[in-house]
N, CA and C atoms as a LAMMPS dump frame, in Angstrom:
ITEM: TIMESTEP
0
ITEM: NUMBER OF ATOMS
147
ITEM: BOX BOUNDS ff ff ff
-5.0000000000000000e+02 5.0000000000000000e+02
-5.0000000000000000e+02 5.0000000000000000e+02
-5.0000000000000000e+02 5.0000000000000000e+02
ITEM: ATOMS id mol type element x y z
1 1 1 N -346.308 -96.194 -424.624
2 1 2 C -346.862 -96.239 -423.289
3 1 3 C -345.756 -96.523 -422.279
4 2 1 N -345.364 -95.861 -420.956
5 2 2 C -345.019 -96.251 -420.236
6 2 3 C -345.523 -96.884 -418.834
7 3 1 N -344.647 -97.772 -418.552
8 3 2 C -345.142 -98.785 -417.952
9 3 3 C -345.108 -98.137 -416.106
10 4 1 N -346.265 -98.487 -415.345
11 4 2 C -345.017 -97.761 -414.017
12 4 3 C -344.452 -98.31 -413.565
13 5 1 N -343.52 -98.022 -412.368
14 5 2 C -342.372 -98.366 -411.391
15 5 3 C -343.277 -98.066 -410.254
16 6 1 N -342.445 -99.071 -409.395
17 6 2 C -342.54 -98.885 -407.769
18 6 3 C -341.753 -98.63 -406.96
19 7 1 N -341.129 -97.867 -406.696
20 7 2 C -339.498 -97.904 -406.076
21 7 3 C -340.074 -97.901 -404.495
22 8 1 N -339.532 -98.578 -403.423
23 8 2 C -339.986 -98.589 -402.159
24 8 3 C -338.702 -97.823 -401.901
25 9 1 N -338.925 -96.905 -401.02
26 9 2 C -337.736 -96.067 -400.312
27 9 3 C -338.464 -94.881 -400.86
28 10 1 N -339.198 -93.68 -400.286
29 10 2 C -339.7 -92.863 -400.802
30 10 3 C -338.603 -91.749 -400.997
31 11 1 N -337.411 -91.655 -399.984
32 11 2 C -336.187 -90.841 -400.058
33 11 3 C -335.086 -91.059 -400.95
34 12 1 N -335.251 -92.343 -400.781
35 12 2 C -333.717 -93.132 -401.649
36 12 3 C -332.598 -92.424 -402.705
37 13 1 N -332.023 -92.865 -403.184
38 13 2 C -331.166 -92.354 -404.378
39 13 3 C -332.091 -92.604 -405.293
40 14 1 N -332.267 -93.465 -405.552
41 14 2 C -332.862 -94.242 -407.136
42 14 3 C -334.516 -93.46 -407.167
43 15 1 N -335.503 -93.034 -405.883
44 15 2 C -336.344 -92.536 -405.895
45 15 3 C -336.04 -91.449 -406.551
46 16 1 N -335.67 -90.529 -405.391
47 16 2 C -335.428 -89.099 -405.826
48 16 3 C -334.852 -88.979 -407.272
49 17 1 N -333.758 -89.75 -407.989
50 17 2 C -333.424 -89.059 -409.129
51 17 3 C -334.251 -89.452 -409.869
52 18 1 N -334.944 -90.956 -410.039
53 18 2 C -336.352 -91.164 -411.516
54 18 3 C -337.281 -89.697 -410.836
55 19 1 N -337.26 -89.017 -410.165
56 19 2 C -338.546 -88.051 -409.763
57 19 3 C -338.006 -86.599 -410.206
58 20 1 N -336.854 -86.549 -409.885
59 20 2 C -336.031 -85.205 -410.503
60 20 3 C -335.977 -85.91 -412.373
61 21 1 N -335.548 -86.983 -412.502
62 21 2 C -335.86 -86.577 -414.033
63 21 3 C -337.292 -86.384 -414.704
64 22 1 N -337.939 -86.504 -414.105
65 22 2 C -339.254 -86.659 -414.868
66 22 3 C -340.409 -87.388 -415.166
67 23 1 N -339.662 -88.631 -414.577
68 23 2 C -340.266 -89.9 -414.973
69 23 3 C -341.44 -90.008 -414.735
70 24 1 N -342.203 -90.599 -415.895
71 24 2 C -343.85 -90.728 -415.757
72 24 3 C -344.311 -92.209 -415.166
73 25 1 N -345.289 -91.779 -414.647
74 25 2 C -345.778 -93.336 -414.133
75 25 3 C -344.854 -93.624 -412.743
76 26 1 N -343.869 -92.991 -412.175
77 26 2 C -343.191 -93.412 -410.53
78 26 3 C -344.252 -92.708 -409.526
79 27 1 N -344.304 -94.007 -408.825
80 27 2 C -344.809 -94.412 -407.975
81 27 3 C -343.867 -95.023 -406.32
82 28 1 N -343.12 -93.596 -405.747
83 28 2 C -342.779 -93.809 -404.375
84 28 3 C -343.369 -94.118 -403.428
85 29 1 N -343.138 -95.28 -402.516
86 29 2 C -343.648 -95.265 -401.359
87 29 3 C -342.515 -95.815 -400.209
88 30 1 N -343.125 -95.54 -398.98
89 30 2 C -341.83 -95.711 -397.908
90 30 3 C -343.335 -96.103 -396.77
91 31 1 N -342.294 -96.186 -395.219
92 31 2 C -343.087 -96.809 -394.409
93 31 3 C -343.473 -95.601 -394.016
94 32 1 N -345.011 -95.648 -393.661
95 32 2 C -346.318 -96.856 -393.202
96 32 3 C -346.871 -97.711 -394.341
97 33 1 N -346.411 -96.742 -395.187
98 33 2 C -347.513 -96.825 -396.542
99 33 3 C -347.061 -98.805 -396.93
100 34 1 N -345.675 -98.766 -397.005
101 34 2 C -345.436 -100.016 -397.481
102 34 3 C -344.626 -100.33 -396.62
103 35 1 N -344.644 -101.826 -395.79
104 35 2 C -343.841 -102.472 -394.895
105 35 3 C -343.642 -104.087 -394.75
106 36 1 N -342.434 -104.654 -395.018
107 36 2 C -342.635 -105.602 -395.427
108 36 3 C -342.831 -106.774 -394.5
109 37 1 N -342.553 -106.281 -393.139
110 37 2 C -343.014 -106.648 -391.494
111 37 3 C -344.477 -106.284 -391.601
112 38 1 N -345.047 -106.037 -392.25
113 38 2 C -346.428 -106.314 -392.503
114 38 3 C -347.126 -106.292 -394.142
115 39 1 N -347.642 -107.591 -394.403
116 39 2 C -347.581 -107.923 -395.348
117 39 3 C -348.782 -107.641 -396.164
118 40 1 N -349.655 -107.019 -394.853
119 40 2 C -350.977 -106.754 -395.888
120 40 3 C -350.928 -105.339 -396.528
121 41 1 N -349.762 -104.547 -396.196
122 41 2 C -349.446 -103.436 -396.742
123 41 3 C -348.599 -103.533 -398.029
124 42 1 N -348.243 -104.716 -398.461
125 42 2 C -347.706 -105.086 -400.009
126 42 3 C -349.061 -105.262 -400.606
127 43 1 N -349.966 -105.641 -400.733
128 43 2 C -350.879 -105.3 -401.547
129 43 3 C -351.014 -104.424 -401.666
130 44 1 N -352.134 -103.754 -400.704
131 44 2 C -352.424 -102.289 -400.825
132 44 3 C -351.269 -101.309 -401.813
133 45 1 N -349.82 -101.644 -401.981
134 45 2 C -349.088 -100.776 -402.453
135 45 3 C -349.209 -101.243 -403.879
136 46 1 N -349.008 -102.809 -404.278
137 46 2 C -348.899 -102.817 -405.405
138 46 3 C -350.143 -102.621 -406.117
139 47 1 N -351.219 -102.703 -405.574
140 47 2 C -352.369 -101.757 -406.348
141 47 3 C -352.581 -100.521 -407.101
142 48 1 N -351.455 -99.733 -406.184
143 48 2 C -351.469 -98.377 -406.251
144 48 3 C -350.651 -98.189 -407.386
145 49 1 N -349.699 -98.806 -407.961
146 49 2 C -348.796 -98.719 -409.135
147 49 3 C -349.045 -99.337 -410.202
């Protein structure tokens, strides 16, 4: 079983290449979706992963 990831930076380095390899279970998000100047949007994200 793999486990998922959350990588915040939906563009990033580390996003984009776990997504070009394949990786199952990644889970990108970037702002609006996740912001850490607002904190009720860290839930909502880590739900999602």
């Amino acid at each position: 079983m793999v486990s998922p990831i959350l990588v915040i930076g939906q563009s990033g380095q580390l996003a984009t290449a776990l997504a070009m390899a394949g990786r199952p279970g990644l889970h990108r998000l970037g702002r609006p979706a996740i912001d850490f100047d607002r904190p009720e949007t860290l839930d909502a994200a880590l739900e999602t992963a």
